[in-house]
N, C-alpha and C positions, 0 to 999 in steps of 0.2 A: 104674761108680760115678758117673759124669757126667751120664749119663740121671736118675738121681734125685735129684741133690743140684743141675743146675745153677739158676741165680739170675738170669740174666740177663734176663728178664720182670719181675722183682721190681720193681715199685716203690712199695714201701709206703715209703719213707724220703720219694722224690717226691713221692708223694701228700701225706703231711704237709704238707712245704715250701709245697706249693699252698693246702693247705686251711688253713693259718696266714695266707699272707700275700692271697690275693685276694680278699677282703673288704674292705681296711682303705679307709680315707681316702686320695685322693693326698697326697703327702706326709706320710705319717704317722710316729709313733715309736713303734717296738715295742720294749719292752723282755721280752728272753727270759734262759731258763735253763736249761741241760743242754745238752751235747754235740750228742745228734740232733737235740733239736727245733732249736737254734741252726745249726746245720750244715746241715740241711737244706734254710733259706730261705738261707743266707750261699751256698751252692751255687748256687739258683736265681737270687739277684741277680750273683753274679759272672760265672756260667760260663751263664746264660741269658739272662740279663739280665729276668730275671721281676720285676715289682714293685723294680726298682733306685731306685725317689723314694722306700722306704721306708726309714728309719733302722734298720739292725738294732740295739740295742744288749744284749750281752749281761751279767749281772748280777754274773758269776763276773768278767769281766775287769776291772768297775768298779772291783772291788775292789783293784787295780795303779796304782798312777803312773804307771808308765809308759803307760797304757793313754791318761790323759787327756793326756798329752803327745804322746803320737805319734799319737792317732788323735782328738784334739778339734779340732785346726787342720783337719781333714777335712769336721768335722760343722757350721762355718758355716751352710751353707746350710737347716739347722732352727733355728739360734740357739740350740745348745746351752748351756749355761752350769753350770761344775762348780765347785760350793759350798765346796768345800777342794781337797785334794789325790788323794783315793782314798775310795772306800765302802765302809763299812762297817757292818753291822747293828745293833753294839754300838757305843755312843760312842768313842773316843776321839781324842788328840791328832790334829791334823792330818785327821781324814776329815770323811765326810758321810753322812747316813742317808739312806734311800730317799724318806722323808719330806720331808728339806730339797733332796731332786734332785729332786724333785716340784714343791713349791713354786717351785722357780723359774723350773722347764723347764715345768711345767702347761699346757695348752692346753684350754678347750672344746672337745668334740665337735662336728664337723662337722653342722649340722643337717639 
């Protein structure tokens, strides 16, 4: 059963990771979503050190306080700046929309 089921050649999760992050701009900020595609590159910056000047940030965890607490003191060094307390798609109390995290974290493209 080993012979056909093994996996260790596989790397299509890697390949992702790659094919997402080296293209970008040095120093860039990607903001992702879902599980693989987010894991895939957080893989290659942590444990490769592949593309580590680029800011992963992902959309699901924005949506946490805690997220911009413990992991904004981190992101200095792109001059992050988080518009309330947590994201969230739908308005309310205390968050911010992708819209006003845009505006203020915004950057031109690289030309």
């Amino acid at each position: 059963n080993y012979r056909t089921m093994v996996q260790s050649s596989n790397n299509h999760v890697m390949e992702l990771g790659v094919a997402s992050l080296k293209h970008l701009p040095p120093n860039s900020i990607l903001i992702s979503q879902g599980d693989m595609v987010t894991n895939s590159m957080r893989y290659l910056q942590r444990c490769e050190k592949f593309r580590d000047d680029v800011l992963l940030l992902d959309e699901t965890m924005m949506t946490y306080t805690w997220m911009r607490n413990m992991q904004g003191p981190h992101m200095k060094r792109w001059g992050i700046q988080f518009p309330n307390s947590l994201h969230s798609p739908r308005p309310m109390a205390g968050s911010y929309t992708m819209e006003e995290f845009l505006a203020v974290n915004g950057r031109n493209p690289a030309p």
